[in-house]
N, C-alpha and C positions, 0 to 999 in steps of 0.2 A: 092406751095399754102399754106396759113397759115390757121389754126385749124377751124372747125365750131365754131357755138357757144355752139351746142350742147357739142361740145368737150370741150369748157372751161367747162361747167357743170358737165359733168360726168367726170374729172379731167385726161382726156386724154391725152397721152405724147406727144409731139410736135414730125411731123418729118421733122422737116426745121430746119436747121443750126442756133446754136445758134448764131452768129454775126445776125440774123434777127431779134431779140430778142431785141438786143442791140440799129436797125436802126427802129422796133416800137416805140422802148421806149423814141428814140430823136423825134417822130414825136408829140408822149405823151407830152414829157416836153415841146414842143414849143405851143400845140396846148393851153395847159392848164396855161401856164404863160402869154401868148398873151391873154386868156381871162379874166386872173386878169386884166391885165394893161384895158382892153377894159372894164370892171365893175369897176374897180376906174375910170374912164372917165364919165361911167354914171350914176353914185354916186353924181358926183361933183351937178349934176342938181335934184337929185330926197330929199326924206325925209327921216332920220332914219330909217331902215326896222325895221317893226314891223309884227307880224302876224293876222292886220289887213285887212278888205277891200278895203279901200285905202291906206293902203302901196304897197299890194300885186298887186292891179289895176296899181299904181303910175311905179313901177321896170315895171310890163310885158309891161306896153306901149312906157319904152325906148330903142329903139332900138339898142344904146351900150350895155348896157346893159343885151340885151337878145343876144345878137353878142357874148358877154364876156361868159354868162350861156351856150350858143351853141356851144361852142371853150370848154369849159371845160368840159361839158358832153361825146363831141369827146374824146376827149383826156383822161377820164378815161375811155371809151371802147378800146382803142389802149391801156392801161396799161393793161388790164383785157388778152389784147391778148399777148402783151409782157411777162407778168407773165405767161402765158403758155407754154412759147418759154424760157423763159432764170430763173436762179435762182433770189430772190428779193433781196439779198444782192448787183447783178447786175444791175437789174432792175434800183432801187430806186437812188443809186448813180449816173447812166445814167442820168436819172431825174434832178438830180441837176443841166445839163447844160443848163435848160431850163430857169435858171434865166440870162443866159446869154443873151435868147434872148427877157427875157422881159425886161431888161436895154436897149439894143438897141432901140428896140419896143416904149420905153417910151421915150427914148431920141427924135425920132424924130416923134413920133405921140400925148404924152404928153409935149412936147418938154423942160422935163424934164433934166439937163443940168449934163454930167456925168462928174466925174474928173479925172485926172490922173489914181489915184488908183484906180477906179471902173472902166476903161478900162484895166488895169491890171489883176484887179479881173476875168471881162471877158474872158481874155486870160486865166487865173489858171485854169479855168473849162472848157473850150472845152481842153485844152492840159490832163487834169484829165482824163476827158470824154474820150478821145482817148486812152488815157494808160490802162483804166478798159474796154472799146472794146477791145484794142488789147491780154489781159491776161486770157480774156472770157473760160474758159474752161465746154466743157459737164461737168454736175457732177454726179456721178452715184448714183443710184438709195439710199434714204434716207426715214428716219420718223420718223413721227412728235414726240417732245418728249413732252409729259403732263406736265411734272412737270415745264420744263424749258418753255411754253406755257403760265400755269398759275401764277406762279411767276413773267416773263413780263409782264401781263394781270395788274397783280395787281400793280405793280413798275409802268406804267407807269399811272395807274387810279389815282394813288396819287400825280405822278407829274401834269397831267390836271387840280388836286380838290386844290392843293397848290399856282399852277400860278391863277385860277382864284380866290382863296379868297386875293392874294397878290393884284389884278388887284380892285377887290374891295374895298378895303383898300388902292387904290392909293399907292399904295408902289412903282410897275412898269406902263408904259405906256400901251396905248390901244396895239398900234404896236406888243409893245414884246410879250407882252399876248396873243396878239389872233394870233401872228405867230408862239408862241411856241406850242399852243393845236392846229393851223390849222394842223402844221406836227405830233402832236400826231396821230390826228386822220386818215391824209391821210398816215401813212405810217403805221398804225394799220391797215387800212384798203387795199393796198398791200399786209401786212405779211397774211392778213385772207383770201383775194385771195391764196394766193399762199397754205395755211395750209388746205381748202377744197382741191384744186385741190391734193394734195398729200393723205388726207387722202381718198376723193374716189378711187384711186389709191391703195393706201395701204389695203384697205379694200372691194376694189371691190363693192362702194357703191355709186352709182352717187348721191344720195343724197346731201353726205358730201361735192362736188363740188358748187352744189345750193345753199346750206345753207353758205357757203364762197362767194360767191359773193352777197347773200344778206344784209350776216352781212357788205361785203365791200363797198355796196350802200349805206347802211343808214351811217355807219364811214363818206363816202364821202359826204353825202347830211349835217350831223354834220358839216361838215369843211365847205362846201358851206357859210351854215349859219350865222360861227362863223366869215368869211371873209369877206359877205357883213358889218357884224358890225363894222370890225377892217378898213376897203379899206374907209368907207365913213369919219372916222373921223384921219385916219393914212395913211403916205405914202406907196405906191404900193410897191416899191422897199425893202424897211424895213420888210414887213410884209412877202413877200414874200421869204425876204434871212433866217431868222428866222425859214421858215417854210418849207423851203428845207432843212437846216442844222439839225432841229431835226426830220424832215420826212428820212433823209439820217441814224441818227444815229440808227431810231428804225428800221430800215428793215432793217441794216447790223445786229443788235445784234439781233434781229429776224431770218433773215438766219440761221446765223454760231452758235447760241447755239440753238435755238429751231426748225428748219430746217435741222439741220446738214449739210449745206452746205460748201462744204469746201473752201480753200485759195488757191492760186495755190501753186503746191508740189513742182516745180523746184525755188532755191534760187532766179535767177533773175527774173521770173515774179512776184515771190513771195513780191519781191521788188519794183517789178513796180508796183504791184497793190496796196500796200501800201503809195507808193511816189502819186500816181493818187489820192486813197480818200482825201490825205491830201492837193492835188493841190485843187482838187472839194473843200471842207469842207473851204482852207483857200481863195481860190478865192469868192465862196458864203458869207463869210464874211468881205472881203475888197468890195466888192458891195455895201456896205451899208455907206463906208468912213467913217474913222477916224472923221471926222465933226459931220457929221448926229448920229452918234454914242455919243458922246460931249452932241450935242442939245437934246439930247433925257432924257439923265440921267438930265440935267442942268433943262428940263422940268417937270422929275419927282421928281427935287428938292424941285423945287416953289412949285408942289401939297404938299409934306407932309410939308411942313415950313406952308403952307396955316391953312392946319388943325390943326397943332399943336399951 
């Protein structure tokens, strides 16, 4: 049986095998990429979301849309349950195989057309995916470290406030921008899951577990937001690989320095788990093709030649 909810809150230790950990967190990535791809579908028909009454009336009455918002809600309750069962350097990398299946997803329900390389790409990450399940280790008992907390905290507030005055300045596209602060924030908001439930742990305070999944709802309702902006005017698949690649980077360097979680200790899984992020990491980046990749900077050429 997996954890109450009460137990995610009061920062309760899982007692189910962590590979279960691993087979929540692929149910997370599918449920939660499947809902992009279903909110870029009913993007394509609605207005600018703004936090009007008719913006807000215009999204609740399409029902892609709210399909997309309902598959994503899912799926950050199955992460909240996952991060209770497995470490978030785990977690979150798991995660990244779910852009696998929103390129499938898109290919034949957007019937968005994949290439050579983005079926490659596909393959890099469920084969990733598989090598970080298989190297899965318990990790024994850790805490949380302040300093190394707040120094992330701050390091990555600066990269959010730097990409979005670049996005303003037309420097970068919609795409890259709101896919590199969507993974700021969704994988700020795993490390916060996972830094309450240890510190009511560490401290025998269930509080500390509430107060981590609150701060991790509102991180997650931030990225909601930042996505419907980037999905209605940018491709699914772009915004999405973006924002798995930097949601993957802050909750590995969230784990292993401010988590203390460790690497595995024997040299060969030690090595497999290393070969696997970089399968994950480089397959989520060939998903987006060499092309699309081209068309993008070619587009944020025309903006600043425009201005200038």
């Amino acid at each position: 049986h997996g954890p109450s909810l009460s137990a995610l809150a009061n920062g309760e230790p899982a007692t189910v095998p962590l590979m279960w950990g691993v087979v929540v967190a692929l149910c997370a990535a599918a449920s939660i990429n499947v809902g992009k791809v279903l909110q870029k579908r009913g993007t394509s028909d609605l207005p600018k979301f703004a936090f009007s009454k008719v913006s807000l009336a215009a999204y609740a009455a399409n029902i892609h849309w709210l399909a997309g918002f309902a598959a994503d809600i899912f799926g950050g309750v199955c992460t909240l349950v996952a991060l209770s069962m497995a470490p978030v350097s785990i977690v979150q990398p798991v995660m990244g195989s779910g852009l696998g299946v929103a390129a499938v997803f898109s290919h034949f329900y957007l019937h968005e057309v994949l290439s050579t390389t983005e079926w490659a790409g596909c393959s890099l990450v469920i084969i990733g995916t598989i090598g970080i399940g298989v190297t899965a280790e318990t990790p024994e008992e850790s805490e949380v470290s302040e300093v190394f907390v707040s120094a992330l905290l701050i390091l990555f507030a600066c990269v959010f406030i730097f990409i979005e005055l670049q996005h303003r300045s037309k420097k970068i596209s919609t795409e890259i921008a709101t896919g590199v602060q969507i993974g700021v924030c969704f994988g700020l908001s795993a490390s916060a899951s996972r830094v309450g439930m240890l510190l009511a742990q560490q401290f025998e305070t269930p509080a500390f577990g509430l107060v981590g999944v609150l701060v991790s709802v509102g991180l997650t309702v931030s990225g909601f937001v930042l996505q419907t902006r980037g999905l209605k005017d940018g491709r699914a698949v772009v915004i999405i690989t973006y924002a798995n690649i930097v949601a993957i980077i802050v909750a590995v360097l969230f784990g292993l320095f401010a988590l203390g979680e460790p690497l595995p200790r024997d040299m060969q899984p030690f090595c497999v788990r290393l070969i696997s992020l970089g399968s994950v990491l480089s397959g989520t980046f060939l998903l987006t093709g060499p092309t699309k990749v081209t068309e993008v900077n070619h587009s944020v050429a025309e903006l600043v030649m425009k201005d200038s």
